[in-house]
C-alpha positions as a Python dict, from the first residue, in 0.01 Angstrom:
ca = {
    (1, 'X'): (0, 0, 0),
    (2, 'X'): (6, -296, -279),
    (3, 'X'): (-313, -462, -358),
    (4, 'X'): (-339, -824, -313),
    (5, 'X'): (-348, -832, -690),
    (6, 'X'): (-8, -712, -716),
    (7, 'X'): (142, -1002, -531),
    (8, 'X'): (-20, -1268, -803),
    (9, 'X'): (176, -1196, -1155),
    (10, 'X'): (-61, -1192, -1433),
    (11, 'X'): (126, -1467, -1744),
    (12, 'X'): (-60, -1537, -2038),
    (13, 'X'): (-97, -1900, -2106),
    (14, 'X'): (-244, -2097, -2389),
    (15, 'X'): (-622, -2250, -2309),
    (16, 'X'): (-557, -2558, -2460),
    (17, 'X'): (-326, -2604, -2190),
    (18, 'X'): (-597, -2577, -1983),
    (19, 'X'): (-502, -2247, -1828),
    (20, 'X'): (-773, -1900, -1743),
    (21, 'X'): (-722, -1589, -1563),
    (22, 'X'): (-497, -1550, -1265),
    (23, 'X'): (-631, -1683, -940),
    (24, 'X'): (-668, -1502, -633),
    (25, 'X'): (-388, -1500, -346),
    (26, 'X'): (-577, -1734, -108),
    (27, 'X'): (-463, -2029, -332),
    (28, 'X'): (-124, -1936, -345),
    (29, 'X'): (95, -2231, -287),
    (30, 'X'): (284, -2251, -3),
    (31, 'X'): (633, -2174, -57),
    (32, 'X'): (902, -2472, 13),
    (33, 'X'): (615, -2706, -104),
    (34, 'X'): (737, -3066, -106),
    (35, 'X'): (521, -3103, -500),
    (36, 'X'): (645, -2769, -566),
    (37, 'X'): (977, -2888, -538),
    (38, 'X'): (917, -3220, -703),
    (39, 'X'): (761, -3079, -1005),
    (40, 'X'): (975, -2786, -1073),
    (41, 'X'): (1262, -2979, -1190),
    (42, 'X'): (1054, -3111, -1463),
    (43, 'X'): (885, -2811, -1605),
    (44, 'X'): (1175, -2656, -1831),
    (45, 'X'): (1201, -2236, -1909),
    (46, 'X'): (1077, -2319, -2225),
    (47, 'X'): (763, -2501, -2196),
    (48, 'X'): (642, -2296, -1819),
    (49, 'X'): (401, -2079, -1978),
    (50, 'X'): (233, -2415, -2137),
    (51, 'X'): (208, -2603, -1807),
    (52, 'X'): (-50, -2616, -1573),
    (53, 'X'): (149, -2704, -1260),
    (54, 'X'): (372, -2403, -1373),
    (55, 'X'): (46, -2231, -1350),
    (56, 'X'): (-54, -2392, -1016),
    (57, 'X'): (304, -2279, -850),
    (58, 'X'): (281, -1958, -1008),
    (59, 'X'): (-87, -1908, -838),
    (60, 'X'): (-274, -1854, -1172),
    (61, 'X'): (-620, -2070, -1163),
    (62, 'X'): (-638, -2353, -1391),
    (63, 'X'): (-970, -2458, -1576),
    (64, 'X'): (-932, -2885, -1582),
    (65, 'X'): (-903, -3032, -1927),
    (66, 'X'): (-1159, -3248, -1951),
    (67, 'X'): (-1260, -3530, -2262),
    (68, 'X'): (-1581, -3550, -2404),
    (69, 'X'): (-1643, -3882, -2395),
    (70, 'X'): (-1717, -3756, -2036),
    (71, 'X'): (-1993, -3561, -2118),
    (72, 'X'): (-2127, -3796, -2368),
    (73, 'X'): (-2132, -4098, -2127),
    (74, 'X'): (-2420, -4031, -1933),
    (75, 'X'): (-2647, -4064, -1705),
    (76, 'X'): (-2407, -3939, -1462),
    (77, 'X'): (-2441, -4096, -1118),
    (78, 'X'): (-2235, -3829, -955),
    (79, 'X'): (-2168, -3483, -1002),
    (80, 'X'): (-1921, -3236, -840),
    (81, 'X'): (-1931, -2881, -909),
    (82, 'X'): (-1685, -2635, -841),
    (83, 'X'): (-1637, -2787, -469),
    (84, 'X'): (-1335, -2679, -241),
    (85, 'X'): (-1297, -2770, 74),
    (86, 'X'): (-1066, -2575, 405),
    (87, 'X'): (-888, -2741, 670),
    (88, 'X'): (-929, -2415, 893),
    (89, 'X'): (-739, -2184, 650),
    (90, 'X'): (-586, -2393, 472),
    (91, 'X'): (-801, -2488, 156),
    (92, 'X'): (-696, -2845, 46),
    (93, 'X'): (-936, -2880, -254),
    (94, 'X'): (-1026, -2598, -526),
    (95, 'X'): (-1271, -2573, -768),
    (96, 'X'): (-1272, -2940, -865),
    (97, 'X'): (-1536, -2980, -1129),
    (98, 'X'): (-1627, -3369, -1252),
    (99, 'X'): (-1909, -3563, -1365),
    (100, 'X'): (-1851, -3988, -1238),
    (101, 'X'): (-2107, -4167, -1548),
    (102, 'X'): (-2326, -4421, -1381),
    (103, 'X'): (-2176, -4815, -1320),
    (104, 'X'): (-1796, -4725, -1455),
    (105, 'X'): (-1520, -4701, -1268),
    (106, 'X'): (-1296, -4374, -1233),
    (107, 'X'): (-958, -4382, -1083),
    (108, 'X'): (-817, -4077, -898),
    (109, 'X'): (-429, -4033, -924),
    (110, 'X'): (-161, -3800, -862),
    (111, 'X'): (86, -3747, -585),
    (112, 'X'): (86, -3799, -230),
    (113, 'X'): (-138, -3473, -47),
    (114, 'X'): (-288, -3374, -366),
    (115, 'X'): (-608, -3408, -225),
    (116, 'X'): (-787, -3736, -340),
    (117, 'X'): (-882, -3927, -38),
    (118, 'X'): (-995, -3528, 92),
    (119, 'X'): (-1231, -3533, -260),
    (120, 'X'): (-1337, -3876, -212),
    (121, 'X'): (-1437, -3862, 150),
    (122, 'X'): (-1647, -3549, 74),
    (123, 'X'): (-1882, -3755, -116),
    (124, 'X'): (-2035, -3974, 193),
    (125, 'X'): (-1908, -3643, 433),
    (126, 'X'): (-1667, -3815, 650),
    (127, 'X'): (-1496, -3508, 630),
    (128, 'X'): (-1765, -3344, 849),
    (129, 'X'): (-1644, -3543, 1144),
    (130, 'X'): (-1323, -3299, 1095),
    (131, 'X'): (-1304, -2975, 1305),
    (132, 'X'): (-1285, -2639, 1157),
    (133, 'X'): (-1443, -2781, 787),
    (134, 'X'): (-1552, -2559, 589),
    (135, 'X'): (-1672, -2596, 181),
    (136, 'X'): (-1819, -2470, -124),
    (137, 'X'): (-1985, -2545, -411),
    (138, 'X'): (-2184, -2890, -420),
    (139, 'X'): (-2229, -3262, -507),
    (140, 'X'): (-2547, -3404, -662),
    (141, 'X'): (-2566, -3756, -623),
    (142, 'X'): (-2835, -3929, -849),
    (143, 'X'): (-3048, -3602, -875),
    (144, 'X'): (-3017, -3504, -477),
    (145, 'X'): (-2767, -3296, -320),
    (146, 'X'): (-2507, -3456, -66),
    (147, 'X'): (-2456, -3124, 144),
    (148, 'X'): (-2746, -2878, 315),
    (149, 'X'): (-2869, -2844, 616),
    (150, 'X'): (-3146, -3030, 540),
    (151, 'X'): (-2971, -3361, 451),
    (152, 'X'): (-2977, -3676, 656),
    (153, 'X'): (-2644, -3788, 671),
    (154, 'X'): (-2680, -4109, 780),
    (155, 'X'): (-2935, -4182, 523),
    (156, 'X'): (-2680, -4089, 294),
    (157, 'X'): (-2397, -4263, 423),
    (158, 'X'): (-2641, -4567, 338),
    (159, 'X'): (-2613, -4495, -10),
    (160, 'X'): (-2223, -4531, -45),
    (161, 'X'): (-2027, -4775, 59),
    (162, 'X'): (-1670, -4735, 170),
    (163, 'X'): (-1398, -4952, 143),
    (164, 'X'): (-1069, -4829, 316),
    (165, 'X'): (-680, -4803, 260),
    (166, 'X'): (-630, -5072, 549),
    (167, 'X'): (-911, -5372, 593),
    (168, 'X'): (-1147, -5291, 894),
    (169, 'X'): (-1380, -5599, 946),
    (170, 'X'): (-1576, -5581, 1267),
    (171, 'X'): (-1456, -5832, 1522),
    (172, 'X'): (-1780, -6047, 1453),
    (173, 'X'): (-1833, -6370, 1225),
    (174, 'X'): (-1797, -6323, 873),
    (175, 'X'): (-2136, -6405, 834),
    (176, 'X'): (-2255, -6093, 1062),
    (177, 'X'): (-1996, -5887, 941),
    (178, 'X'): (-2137, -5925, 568),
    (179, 'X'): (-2522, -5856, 684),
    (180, 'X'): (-2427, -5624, 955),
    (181, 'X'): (-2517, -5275, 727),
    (182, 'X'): (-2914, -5485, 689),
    (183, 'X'): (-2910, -5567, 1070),
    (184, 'X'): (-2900, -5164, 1094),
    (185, 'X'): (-3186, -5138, 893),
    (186, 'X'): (-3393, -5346, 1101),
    (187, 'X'): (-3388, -5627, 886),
    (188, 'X'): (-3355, -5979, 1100),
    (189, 'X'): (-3526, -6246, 826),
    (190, 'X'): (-3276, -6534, 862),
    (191, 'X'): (-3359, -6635, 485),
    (192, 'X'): (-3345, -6333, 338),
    (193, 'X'): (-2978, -6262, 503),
    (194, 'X'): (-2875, -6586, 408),
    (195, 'X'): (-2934, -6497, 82),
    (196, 'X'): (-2764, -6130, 61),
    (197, 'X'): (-2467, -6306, 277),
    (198, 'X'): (-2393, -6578, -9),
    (199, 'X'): (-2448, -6292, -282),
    (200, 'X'): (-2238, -6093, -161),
    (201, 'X'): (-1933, -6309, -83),
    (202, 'X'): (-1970, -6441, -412),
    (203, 'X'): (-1973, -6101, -589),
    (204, 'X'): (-1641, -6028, -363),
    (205, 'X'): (-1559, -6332, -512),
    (206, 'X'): (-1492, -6486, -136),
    (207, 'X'): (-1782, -6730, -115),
    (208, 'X'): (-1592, -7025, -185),
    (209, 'X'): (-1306, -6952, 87),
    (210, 'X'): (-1528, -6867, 322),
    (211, 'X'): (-1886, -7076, 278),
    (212, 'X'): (-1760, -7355, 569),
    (213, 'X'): (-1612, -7080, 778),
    (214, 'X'): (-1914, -6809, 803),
    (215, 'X'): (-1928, -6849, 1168),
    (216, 'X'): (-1594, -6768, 1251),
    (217, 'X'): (-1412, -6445, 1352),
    (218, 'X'): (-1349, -6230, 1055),
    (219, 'X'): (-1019, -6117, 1191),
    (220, 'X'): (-884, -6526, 1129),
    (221, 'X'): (-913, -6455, 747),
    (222, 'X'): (-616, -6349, 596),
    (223, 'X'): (-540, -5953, 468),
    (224, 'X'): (-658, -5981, 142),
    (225, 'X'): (-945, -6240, 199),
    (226, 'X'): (-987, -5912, 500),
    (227, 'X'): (-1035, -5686, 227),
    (228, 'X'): (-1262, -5867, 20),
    (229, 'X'): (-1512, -5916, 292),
    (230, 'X'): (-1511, -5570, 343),
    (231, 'X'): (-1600, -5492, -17),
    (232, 'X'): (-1867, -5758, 33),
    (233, 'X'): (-1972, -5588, 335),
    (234, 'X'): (-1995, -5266, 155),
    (235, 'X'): (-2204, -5403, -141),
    (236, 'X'): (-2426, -5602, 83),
    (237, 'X'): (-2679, -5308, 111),
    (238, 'X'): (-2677, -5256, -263),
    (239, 'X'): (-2498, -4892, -266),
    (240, 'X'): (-2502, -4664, -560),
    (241, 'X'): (-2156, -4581, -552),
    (242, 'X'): (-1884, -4731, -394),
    (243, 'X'): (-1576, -4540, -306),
    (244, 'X'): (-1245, -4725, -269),
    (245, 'X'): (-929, -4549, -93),
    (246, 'X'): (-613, -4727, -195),
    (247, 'X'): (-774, -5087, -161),
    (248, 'X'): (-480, -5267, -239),
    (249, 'X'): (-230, -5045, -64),
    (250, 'X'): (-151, -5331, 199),
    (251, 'X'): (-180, -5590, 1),
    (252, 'X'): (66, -5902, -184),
    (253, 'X'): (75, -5915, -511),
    (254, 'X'): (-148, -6228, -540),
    (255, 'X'): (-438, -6054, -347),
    (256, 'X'): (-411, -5730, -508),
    (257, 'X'): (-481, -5908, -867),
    (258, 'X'): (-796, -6103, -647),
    (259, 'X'): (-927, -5744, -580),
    (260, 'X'): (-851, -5594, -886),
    (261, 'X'): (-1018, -5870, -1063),
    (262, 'X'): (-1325, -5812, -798),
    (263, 'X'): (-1352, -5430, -957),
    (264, 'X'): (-1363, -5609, -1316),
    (265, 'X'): (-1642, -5792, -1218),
    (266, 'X'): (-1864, -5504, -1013),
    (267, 'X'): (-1825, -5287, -1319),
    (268, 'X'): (-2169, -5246, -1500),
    (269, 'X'): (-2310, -5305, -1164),
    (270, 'X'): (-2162, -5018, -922),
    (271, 'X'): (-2073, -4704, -982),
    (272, 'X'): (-1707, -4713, -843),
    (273, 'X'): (-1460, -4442, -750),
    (274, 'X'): (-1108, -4561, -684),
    (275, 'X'): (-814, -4350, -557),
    (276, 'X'): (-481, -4490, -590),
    (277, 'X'): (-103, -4439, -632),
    (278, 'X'): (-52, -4741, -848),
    (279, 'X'): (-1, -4634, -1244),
    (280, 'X'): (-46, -5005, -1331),
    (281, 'X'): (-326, -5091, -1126),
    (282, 'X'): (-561, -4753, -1261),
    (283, 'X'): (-478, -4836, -1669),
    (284, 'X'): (-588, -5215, -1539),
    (285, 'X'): (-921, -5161, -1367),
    (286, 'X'): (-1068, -4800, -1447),
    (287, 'X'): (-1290, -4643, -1748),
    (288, 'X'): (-1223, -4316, -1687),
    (289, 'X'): (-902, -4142, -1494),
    (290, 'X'): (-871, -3759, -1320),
    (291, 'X'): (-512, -3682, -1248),
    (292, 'X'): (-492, -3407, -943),
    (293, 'X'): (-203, -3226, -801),
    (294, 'X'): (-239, -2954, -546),
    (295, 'X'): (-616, -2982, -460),
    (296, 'X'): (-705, -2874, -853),
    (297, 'X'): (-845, -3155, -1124),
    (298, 'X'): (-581, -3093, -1361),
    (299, 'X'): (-681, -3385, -1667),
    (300, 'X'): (-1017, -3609, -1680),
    (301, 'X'): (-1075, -3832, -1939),
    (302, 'X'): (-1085, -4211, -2064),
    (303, 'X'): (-791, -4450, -1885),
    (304, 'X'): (-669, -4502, -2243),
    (305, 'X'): (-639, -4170, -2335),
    (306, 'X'): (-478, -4046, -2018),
    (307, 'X'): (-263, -4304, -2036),
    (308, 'X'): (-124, -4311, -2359),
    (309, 'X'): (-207, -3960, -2528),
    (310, 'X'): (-323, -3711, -2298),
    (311, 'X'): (-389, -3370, -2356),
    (312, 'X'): (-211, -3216, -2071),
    (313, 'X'): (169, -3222, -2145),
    (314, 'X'): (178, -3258, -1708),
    (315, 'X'): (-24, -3545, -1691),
    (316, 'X'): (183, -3719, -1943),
    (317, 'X'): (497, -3644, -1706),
    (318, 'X'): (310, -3782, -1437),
    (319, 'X'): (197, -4131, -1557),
    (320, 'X'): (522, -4170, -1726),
    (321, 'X'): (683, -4153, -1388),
    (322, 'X'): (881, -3806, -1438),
    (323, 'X'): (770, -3663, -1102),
    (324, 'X'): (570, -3754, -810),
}
């Protein structure tokens, strides 16, 4: 009877391309894939051996090209190392390896089920509120680890804020909805919420649309003012990262630019991690970009570079719009 090995062609492939051994058959790719299919198109007989999602279809492993202006902009804030993550049997992340550098901002891209609201909702364990989870490997964030049995997870969840595809205020006045994460805390001083309320909204950059209006319902605001209070609520408690999963998704044009100018001005105070499907909008507002396909980091590096000479012939085929 044929080993599993057998099943898994061993190709030789250049390391520059970012390519190691062959991977084992648990991370084969599902045949009929809907990425497969995208992709393949695109990846010509000549070049296959040279590409990493070649690789990826082909169920070799891939080792993510990373820059080192990575490594070199530290302290990191958050680090993920070799982490995947199952769905039952199916494993939806593998082997992602990153380092996020403390108050920048780092955009995750790449096509639809790739895995990046899975990777970024690992990091304050929403995922755990999934049946039949399962993971490996680890996240450190600032200097303690985010999974163990051990770890409170709602002291954790304390740490991060969390601002969603689709605004979510509570159906309370803006005012309460901005001090609502302190009211958990136990914290009731009127002065001391007034002041984290008007800091907050102004850093969200919603203070003065909303200063005469504090007292009524959030849901009266419109989607993008919405949005912003929810970022305000989410910075209220002074997080040390704050993840954002397609902010702007549901948004006009005219709000989208109001939150993307709101990420300008929380760099060099948040650490921010940002997935979305919007080219434009990750060149615009990001330091640093990771483009994943399949559940693997594939390319990690500054926006710039990604953008306009990455190392990874794939990633160029993806920003440039050739597949996905």
């Amino acid at each position: 009877m044929p080993s599993k090995d057998a099943d898994s062609p061993t190709v030789q492939t250049p390391r520059s391309a970012g390519v190691e051994a062959p991977r084992a058959i648990d991370d084969k790719v599902p045949a009929g894939s809907v990425l497969q299919a995208r992709a393949t198109p695109f990846v010509s007989a000549d070049t296959r051996r040279d590409s990493v999602i070649a690789a990826i279809q082909e169920n070799r492993r891939i080792s993510t090209v990373t820059h080192e202006a990575i490594e070199h902009d530290r302290p990191h804030l958050l680090q993920i190392n070799d982490f995947s993550l199952h769905y039952g049997t199916t494993k939806a992340l593998h082997h992602v390896t990153f380092a996020v550098p403390r108050h920048k901002v780092v955009a995750l891209i790449g096509p639809s089920g790739c895995g990046k609201s899975t990777l970024l909702r690992s990091v304050n364990r929403l995922n755990d509120l999934i049946d039949n989870v399962s993971i490996e490997g680890n996240m450190i964030l600032n200097g303690q680890p985010i999974f163990g049995n051990d770890i409170d997870v709602i002291s954790l969840r304390k740490r991060i804020g969390m601002v969603f595809q689709k605004s979510n205020p509570f159906p309370k006045s803006i005012y309460e909805n901005v001090v609502y994460g302190l009211r958990l805390t136990g914290e009731n001083r009127r002065s001391h919420l007034n002041e984290v309320c008007e800091r907050s909204l102004r850093e969200a950059a919603l203070w003065e649309e909303a200063k005469d209006r504090l007292n009524e319902s959030a849901l009266a605001l419109s989607g993008g003012q919405q949005q912003r209070l929810c970022i305000a609520r989410a910075i209220a408690t002074r997080p040390e990262v704050l993840l954002m999963d397609e902010p702007c998704s549901a948004l006009d044009p005219i709000a989208t630019a109001k939150v993307e100018d709101l990420i300008h001005a929380l760099r060099g105070h948040y650490t921010v991690l940002i997935v979305t499907h919007n080219m434009q909008q990750a060149a615009r507002v990001s330091d640093y970009t990771a483009f994943m396909y399949l559940g693997r980091l594939v390319e990690y590096g500054p926006t710039e570079t990604i953008f306009q000479k990455p190392r990874c012939r794939d990633t160029q085929d993806y920003v440039t719009g050739r597949f996905g």
